[in-house]
N, C-alpha and C positions, 0 to 999 in steps of 0.2 A: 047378281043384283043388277039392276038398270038404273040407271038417273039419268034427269032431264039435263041435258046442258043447255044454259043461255044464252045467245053470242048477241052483243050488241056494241055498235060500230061508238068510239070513243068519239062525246060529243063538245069535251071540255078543253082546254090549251095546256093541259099538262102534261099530253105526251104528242110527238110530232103527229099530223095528219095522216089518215090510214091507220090506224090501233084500231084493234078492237079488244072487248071486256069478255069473257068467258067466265058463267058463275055455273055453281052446283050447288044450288040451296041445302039441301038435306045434310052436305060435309060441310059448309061454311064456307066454302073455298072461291077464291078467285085467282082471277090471272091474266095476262094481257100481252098483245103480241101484235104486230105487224098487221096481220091477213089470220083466217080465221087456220086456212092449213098449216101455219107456222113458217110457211117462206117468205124468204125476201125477193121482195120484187127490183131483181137486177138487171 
């Protein structure tokens, strides 16, 4: 199976600057993190 992933940059003040949102409509799923690779920018 394939699905589309979302990635769109967090534009609200609930999580620090730099987040972004990852959705998969079809499963209902979200999720949120840093950068869209999952590292931290150290």
């Amino acid at each position: 199976m394939t699905y589309t992933i979302i990635h769109e940059k967090v534009s609200n003040t609930s999580l620090p600057k730099g987040y972004f949102y990852a959705h998969i409509p079809p499963l209902d799923l979200s999720t949120h993190d840093l950068d869209i690779d999952g590292k931290k920018n150290c």
